[in-house]
C-alpha positions as CSV (number, residue, x, y, z in Angstrom):
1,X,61.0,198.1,140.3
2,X,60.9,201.5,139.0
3,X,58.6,204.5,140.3
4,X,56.0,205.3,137.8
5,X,53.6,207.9,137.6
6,X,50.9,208.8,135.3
7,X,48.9,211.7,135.0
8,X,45.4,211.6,133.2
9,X,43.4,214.3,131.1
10,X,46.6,215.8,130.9
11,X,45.9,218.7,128.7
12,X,49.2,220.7,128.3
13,X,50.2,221.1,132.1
14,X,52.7,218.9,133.1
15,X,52.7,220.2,136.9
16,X,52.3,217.8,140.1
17,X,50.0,219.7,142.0
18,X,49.1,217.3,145.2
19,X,52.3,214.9,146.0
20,X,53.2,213.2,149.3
21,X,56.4,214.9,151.1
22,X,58.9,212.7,149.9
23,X,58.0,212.5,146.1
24,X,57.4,216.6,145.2
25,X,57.8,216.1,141.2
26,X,57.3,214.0,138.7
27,X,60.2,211.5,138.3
28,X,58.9,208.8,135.3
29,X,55.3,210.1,133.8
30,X,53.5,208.8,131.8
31,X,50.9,210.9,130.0
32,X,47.4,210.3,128.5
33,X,44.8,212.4,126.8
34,X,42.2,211.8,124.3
35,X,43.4,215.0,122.3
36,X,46.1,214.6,120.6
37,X,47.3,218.1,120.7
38,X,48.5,218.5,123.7
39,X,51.2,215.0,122.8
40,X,50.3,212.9,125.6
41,X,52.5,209.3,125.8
42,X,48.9,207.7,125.4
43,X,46.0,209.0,123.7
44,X,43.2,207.4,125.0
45,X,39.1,208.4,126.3
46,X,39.1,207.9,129.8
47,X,35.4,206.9,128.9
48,X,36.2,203.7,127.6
49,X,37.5,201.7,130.1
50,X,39.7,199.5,130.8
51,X,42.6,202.1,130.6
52,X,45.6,200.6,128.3
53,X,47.7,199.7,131.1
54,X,48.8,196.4,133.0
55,X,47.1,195.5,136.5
56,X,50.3,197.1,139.0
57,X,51.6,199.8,136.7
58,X,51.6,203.1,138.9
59,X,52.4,204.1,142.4
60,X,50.7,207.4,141.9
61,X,47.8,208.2,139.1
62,X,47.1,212.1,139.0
63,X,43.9,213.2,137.7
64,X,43.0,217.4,137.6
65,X,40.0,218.5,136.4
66,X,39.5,215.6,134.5
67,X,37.2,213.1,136.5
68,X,33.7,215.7,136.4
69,X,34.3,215.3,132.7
70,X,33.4,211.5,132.7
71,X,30.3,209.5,133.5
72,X,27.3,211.2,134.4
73,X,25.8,212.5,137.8
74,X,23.5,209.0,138.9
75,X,26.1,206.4,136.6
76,X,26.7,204.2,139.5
77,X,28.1,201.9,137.3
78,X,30.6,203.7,135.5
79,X,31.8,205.7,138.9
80,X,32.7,202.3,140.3
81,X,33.7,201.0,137.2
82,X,36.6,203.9,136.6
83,X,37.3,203.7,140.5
84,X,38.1,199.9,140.0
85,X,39.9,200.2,136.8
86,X,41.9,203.0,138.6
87,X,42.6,201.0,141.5
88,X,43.8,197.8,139.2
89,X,46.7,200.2,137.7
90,X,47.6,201.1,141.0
91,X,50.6,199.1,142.6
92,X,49.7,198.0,146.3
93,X,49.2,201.4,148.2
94,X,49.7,203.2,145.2
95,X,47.9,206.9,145.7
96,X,45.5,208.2,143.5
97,X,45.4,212.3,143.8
98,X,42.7,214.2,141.9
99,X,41.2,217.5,142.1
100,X,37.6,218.3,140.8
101,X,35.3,221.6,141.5
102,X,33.7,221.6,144.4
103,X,30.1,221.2,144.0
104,X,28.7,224.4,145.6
105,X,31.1,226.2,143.0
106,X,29.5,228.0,139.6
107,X,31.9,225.6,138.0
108,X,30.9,222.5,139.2
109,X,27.9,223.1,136.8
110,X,29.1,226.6,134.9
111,X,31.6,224.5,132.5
112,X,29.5,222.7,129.7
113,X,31.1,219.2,129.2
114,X,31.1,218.4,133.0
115,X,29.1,216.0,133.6
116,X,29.5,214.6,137.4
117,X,29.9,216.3,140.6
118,X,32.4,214.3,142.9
119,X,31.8,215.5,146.7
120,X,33.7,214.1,150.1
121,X,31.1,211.7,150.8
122,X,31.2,209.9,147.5
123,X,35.2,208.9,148.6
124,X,33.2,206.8,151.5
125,X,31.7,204.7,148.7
126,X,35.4,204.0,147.8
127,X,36.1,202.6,150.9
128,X,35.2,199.1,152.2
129,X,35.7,199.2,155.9
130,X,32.9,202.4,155.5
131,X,30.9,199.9,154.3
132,X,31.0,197.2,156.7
133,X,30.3,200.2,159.0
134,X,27.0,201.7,157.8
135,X,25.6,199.8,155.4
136,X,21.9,198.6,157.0
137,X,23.0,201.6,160.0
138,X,22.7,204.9,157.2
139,X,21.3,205.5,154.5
140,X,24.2,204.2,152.3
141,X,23.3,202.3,149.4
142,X,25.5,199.0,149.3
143,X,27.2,199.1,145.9
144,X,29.7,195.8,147.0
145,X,27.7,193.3,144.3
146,X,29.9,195.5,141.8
147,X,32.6,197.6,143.6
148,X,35.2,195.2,144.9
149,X,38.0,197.7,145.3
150,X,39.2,199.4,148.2
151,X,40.6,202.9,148.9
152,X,42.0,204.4,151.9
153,X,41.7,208.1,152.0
154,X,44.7,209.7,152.6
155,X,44.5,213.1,151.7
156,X,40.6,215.7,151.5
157,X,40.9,219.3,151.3
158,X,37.0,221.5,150.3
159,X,38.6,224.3,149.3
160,X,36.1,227.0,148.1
161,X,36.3,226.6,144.4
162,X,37.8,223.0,144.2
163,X,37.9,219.9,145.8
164,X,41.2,217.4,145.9
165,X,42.0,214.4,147.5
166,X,44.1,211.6,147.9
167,X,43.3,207.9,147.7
168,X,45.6,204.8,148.6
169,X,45.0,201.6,146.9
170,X,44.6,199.0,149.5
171,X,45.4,195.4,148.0
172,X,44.1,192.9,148.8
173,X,40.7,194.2,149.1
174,X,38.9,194.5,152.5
175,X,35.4,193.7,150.7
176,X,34.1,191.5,152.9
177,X,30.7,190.8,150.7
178,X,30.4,188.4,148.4
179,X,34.5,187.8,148.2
């Protein structure tokens, strides 16, 4: 099987800006935005899920400054909807890296069509061993009735402005409720 990455909201930057050691550039990308000016492989609205692609497709999805532009801040449904969708695409530990703004930043809230904040402690929600952890211990709402994925996190960095991290998907699932 081939290596295949795709890179979402791609706008017109091409570049691979988080990357594990071994795989520094992009080797077979695939591209997909909803404008059709910046001639993306797919055009598509990340909104409207599923995403055009086979379960198993990618090892690595890259998303910059893209995700805070979809959903809204309280859509529990659609955050673990696009997190599951993403995680179907994704070959077994296949990574997801995405950047966002960080949410103290003047442009978490400063841009106009963002309409989420994504924050370190939302990526807990992502993953099901966190669950089985603190659910009934913290204050953690227990989203498992929909959210049947499972992400480990490979990669956080809180940088001042912007926030990016890394996710692997873990298939099977560890979701231990209701499986």
């Amino acid at each position: 099987m081939s290596y295949r990455e795709l890179l979402i909201g791609c706008g017109s930057r091409r570049d691979k800006l988080i990357h594990m050691p071994e795989t520094p550039t992009f080797t077979a990308l695939t591209t997909l935005d909803i404008n059709p000016d910046h001639a993306p492989d797919v055009i598509h609205d990340l909104m409207s899920l599923p995403l055009p692609f086979p379960d198993d497709t990618f090892d690595e999805i890259h998303a910059y400054e893209v995700l805070e532009h979809t959903g809204a801040q309280g859509d529990y449904k659609f955050f673990f909807a696009q997190f599951s969708d993403l995680w179907r695409i994704l070959k077994p530990d296949g990574q997801l890296f995405a950047t966002v703004p960080n949410w103290q930043s003047v442009w978490a809230w400063g841009d106009p069509s963002h309409t989420r904040t994504i924050q370190p402690e939302s990526l807990g929600f992502l993953h099901q061993p966190k669950y089985d952890a603190e659910v009934g211990i913290t204050p953690m709402s227990d989203f498992r009735y929909i959210y049947k994925a499972d992400f480990d996190i490979t990669y956080c960095s809180l940088g001042e402005v912007m926030f990016g991290f890394g996710l692997k998907a873990i298939k099977p699932s560890r979701c231990t409720k209701g499986a």
